[in-house]
C-alpha positions in Angstrom: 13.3 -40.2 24.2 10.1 -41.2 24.2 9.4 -41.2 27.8 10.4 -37.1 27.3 8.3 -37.1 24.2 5.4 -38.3 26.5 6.2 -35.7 29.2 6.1 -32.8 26.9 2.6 -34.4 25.5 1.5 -34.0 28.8 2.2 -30.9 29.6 1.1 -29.4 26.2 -2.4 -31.1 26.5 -2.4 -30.1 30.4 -2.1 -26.3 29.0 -4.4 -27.3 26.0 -2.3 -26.4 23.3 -2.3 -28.1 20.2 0.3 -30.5 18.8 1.3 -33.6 16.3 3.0 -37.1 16.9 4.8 -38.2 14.1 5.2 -42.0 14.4 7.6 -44.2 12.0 5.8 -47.1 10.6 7.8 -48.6 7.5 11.2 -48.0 6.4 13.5 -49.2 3.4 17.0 -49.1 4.2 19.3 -47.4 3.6 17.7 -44.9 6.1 18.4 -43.3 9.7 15.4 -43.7 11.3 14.0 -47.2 12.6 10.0 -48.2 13.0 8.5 -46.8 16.4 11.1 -43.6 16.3 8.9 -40.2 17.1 9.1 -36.9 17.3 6.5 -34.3 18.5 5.5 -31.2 16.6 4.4 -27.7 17.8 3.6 -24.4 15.9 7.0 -23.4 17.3 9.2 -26.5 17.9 10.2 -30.0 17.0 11.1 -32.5 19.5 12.7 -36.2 19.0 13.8 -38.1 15.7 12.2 -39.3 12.2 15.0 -39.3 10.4 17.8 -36.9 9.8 17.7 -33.6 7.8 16.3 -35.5 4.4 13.0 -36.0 6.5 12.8 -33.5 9.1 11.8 -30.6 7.1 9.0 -32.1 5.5 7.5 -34.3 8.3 7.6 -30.5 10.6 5.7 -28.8 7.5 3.1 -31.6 6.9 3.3 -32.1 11.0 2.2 -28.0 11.6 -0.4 -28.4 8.9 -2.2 -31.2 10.7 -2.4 -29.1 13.3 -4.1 -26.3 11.6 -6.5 -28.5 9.7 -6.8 -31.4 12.3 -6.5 -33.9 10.3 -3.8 -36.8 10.5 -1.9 -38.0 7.6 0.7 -40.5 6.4 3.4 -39.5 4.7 5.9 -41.4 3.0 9.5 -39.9 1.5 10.8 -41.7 -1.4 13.7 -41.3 -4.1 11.0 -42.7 -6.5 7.6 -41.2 -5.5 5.7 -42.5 -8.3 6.5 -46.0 -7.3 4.4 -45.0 -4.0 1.4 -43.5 -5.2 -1.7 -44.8 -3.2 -4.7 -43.8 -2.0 -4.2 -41.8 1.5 -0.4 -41.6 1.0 1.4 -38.4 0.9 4.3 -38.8 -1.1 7.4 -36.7 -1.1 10.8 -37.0 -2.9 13.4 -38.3 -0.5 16.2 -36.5 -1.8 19.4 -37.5 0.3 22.2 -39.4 -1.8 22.0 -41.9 0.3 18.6 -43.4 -0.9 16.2 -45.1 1.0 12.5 -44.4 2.6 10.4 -44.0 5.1 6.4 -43.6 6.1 5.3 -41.6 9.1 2.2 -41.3 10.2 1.6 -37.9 11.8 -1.7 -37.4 14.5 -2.7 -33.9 15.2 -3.4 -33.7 19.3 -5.9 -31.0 19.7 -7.7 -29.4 22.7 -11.0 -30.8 23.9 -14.2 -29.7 22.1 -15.6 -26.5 23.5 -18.8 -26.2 25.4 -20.0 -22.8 25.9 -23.0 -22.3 28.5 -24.6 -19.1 28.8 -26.8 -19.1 32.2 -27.1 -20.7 35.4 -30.0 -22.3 35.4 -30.5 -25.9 36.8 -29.7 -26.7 33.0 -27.0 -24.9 32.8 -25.5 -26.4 35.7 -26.2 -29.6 34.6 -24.9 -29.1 30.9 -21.8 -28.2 32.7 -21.3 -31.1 34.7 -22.2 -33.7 32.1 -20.2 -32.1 29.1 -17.1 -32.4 31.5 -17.4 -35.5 32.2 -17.4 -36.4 28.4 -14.4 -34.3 27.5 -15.5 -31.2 26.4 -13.8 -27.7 27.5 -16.8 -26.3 29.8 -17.0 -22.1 29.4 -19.7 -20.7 31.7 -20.2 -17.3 30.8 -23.7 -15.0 32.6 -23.4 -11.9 34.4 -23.8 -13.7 38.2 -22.1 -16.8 37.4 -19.6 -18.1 40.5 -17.7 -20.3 40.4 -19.2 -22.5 43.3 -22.4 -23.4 40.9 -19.8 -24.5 38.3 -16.8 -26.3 40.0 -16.4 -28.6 37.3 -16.2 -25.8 34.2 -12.4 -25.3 33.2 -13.7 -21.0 33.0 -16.3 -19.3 34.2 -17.0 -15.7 33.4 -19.4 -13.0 34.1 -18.5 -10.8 31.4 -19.5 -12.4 27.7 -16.4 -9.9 26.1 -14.0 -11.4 28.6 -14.4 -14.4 26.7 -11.8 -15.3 24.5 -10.8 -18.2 22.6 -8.0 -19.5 20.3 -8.1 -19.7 16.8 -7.1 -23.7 16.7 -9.8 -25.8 14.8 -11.8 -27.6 17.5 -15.6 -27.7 16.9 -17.4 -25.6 19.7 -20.7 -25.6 20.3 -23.0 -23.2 22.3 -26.4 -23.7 24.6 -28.2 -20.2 25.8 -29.9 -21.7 28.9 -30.4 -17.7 30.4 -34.2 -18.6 30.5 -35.4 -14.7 30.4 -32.7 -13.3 32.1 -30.4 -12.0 28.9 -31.6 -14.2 26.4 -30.7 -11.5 23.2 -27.4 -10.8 24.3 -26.2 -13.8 25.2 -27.3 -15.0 21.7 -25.5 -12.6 19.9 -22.7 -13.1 22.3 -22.6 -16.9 21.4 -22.8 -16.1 17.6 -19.8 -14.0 17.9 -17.4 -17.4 18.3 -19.0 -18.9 15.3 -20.1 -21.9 17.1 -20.7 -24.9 15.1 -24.2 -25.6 17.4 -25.7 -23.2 18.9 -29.1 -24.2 21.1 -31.5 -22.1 22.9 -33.4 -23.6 25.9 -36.7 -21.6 25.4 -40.5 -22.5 24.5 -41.0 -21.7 20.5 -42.9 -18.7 21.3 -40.1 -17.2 23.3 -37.6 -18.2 20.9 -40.0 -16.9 18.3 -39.7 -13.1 20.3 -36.1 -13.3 20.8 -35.4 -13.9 17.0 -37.7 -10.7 16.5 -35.7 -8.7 18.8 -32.3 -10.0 17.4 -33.4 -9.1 13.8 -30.8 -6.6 12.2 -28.2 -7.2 15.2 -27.4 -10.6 13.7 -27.0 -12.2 9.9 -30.5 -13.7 9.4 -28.5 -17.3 7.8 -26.7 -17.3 11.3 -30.1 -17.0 13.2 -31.6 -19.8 11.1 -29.0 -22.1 12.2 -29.8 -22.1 16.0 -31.7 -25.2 17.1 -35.0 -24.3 19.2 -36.0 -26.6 20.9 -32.3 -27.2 21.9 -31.6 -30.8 21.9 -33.5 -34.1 20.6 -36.9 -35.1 21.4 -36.4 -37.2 24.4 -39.2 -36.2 26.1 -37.5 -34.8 28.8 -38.4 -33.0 31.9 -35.6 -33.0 34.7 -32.7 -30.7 33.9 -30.5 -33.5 33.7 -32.9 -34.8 31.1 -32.4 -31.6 29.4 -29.2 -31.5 29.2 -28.8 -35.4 28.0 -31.0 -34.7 25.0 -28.9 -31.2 23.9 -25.5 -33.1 24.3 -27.3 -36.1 22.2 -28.0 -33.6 19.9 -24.3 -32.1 19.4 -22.9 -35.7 19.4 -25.4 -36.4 15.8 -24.2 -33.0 14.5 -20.2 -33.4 15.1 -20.8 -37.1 13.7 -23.0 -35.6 10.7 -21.7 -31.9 9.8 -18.5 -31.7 7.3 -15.2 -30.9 8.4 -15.0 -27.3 8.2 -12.2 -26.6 5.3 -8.4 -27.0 5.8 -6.8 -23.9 6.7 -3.7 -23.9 4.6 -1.0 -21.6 6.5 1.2 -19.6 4.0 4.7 -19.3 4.4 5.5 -15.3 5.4 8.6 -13.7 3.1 11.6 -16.0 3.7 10.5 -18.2 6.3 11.3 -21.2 3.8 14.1 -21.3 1.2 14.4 -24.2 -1.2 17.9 -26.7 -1.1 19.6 -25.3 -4.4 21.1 -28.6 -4.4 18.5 -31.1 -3.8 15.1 -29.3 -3.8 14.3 -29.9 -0.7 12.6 -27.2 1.4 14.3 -25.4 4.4 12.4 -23.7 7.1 14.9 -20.3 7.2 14.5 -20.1 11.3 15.7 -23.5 11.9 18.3 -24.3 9.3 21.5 -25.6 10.6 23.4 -25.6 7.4 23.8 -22.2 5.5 25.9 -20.6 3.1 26.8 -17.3 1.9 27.4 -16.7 -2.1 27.2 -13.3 -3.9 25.6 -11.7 -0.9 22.6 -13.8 -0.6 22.2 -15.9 2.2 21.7 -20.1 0.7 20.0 -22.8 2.7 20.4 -26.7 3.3 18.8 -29.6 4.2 21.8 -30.9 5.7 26.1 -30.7 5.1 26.4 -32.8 2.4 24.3 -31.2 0.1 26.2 -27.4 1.4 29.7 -29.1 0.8 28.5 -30.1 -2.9 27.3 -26.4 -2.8 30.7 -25.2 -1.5 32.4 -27.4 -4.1 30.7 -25.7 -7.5 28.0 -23.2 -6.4 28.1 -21.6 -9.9 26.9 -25.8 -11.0 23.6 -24.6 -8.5 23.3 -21.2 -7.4 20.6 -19.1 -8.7 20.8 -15.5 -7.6 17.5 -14.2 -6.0 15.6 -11.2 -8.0 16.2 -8.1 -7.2 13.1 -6.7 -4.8 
């Protein structure tokens, strides 16, 4: 399992899209799953084992929720959760019959960091080379950009619209290195991702000029934020210089800035019901255990709690209000 597990790791992060490992690292029999058991989480899918129904369905929720906010957790499920309060631990109600508990530790697997380069100058190229190297996603965007100058940027694009990017929550940062060729619009075309650094390679006079120019096309707090001279005083000269002191530069601002806020994702109408007979919550598209009582559709965690269901729904069913 976990050789697969590692597979599908590999070909998610070779396609950069985003996903968790959730990781079992204490347990308190009676429980299913055993320390080292893992399972891999998507937006869309769950692969692996954690733990049986009592677990699943809370260690997929927190598990997509990492991945929106990128940050890990640890997670324990407990039938006393009180007794596990601590600082950094997530505690949830382990509601099977069967008692026990477990702690997961869930890591969210996220794209690289994106680079976006707008130019071709010898900076330019040599942002592009260096960023790679370090990890970062590498997007060359200018009107007469080949890919030939850039063979180590994952895109290169000649039209700035062509550009798009997903929504997931990895920092990306911007350098305009057009040097008088399209400075204006490649500025606004770098302020349209919301980059979380943006540099312009330009004396202070010219910057000074293009921030005239750009005056009512862009939010005057957004044109503050760009750092001219891009990168830190190094006193460099080369282009490879250059480009040293504006990755220096984004490596003190991802290490200094704040997280930018979780994104906490909503459940849509019905896409989770609650476990009328434990509490637990059910994601609606991948319950296994269902029931039907006075025309409403009812949801489980898992077959014992639908057989106690079965048994006396009247003891637990609550009929739904009328839309």
């Amino acid at each position: 399992m976990r050789r697969e597990l590692l597979d599908i790791a590999y070909d998610l992060s070779r396609r950069g899209e985003p996903f968790a490992l959730a990781t079992v690292v204490a347990r308190k029999p009676p429980i299913s799953a055993q320390v080292g058991d893992m399972a891999l989480v998507t937006r869309e899918s769950f692969y692996g084992w954690v733990g049986g129904s009592c677990t699943r369905p809370t260690v997929t929720a927190e598990a997509r929720q990492s991945i929106e906010d990128g940050q890990p957790r640890l997670v324990c499920l407990d039938p006393d959760p009180e007794s596990q309060r601590r600082p950094g631990l997530r505690v949830f109600p382990m509601t099977c019959h069967s008692g026990g508990s477990v702690e997961i530790y869930i890591q969210p697997v996220l794209p690289a960091p994106r680079l976006l380069v707008y130019g071709v100058a010898p900076t330019a190229r040599a942002l592009a080379r260096l960023a790679k190297a370090m990890g970062y996603t590498v997007c060359v965007v200018d009107p007469v950009a080949d890919r030939s100058a850039f063979p180590d940027a994952d895109m290169v694009e000649t039209d700035p619209a062509a550009l798009n990017l997903d929504k997931t929550p990895v920092p990306v940062f911007a350098v305009v290195a057009t040097q008088g060729q399209w400075d204006e619009d490649a500025v606004l075309a770098a302020l349209a991702h919301d980059p979380d650094y943006l540099g312009v390679v330009a004396s202070p006079k010219r910057f000074a000029e293009i921030r005239v120019l750009l005056a009512g096309k862009a939010p005057e707090a957004a044109l503050a934020r760009i750092r001219n001279p891009a990168g830190l005083d190094l006193k460099a000269d080369l282009p490879e210089e250059i480009a040293v002191s504006i990755l220096a530069e984004i490596i003190k601002e991802r290490h200094n800035s704040a997280p930018r806020p979780a994104v906490r994702v909503e459940p849509s109408a019905r896409e989770e019901e609650r476990d009328p007979v434990c509490g637990m919550t059910v994601r609606v598209a991948e319950a296994a255990h269902r029931a039907r009582h006075q025309g409403q559709d009812v949801y489980f965690c898992c077959a014992g709690c639908r057989g106690r269901f079965l048994a006396d729904p009247e003891r637990y069913f609550i009929a739904s209000p009328v839309p």
